[in-house]
C-alpha positions in Angstrom: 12.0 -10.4 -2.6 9.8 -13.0 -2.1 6.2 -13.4 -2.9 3.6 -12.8 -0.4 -0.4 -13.3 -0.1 -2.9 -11.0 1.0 -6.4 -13.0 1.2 -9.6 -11.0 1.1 -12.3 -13.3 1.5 -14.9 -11.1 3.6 -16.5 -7.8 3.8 -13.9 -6.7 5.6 -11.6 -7.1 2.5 -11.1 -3.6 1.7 -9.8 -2.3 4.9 -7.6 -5.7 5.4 -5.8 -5.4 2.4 -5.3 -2.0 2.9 -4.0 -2.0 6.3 -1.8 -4.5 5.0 -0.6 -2.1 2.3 -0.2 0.9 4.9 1.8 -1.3 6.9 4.6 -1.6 4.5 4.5 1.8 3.9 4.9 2.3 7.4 8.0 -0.3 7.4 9.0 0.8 4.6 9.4 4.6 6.1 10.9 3.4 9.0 13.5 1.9 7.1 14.7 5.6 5.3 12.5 5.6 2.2 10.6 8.5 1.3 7.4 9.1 0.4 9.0 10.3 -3.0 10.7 7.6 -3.1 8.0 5.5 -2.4 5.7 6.9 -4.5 8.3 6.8 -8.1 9.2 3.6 -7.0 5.4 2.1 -6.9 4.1 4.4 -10.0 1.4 6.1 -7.4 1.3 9.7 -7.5 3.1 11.0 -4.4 -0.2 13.4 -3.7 -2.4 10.3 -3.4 0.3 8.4 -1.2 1.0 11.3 1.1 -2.9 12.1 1.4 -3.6 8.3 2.4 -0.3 8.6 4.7 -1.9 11.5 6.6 -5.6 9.7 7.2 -3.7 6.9 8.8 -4.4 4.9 6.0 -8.6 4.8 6.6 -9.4 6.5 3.8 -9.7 4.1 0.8 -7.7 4.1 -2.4 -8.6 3.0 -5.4 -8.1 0.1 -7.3 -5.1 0.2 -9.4 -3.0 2.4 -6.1 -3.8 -0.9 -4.4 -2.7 -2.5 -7.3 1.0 -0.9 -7.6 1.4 -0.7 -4.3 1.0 -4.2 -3.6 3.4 -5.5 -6.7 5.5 -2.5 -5.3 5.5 -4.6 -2.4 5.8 -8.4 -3.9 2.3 -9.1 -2.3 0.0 -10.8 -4.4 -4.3 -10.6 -4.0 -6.2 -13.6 -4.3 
């Protein structure tokens, strides 16, 4: 899978790169993984993914779940 870059260079950094993240969630979904899946697969516990999955992604995650989830992903964060 190939590499991609999120850049978060403004206040608006958090939500960005996290929309970003809940978007291949999303994709992924659609495309027949789980959330369990998901979850193992990334290292984030499947309450934390689920409970993000059912604000519509708005409510923030911390740190390191942004972390997995976007090596999960192939995305790096500059």
């Amino acid at each position: 899978m190939a590499m991609e870059t999120a850049k978060a260079d403004d206040e608006k950094t958090d939500w960005t790169v996290q929309q970003i993240l809940y978007d291949k969630v999303i994709e992924a979904r659609n495309s027949g993984m789980s959330v369990s899946q998901i979850a193992r697969d990334s290292g984030v516990t499947q309450p934390v993914l689920s409970r993000w999955l059912s604000n519509t992604g708005k409510e923030t995650i911390s740190g390191p779940t942004v972390d997995k989830l976007a090596k999960h992903f192939g995305l790096t964060l500059q």
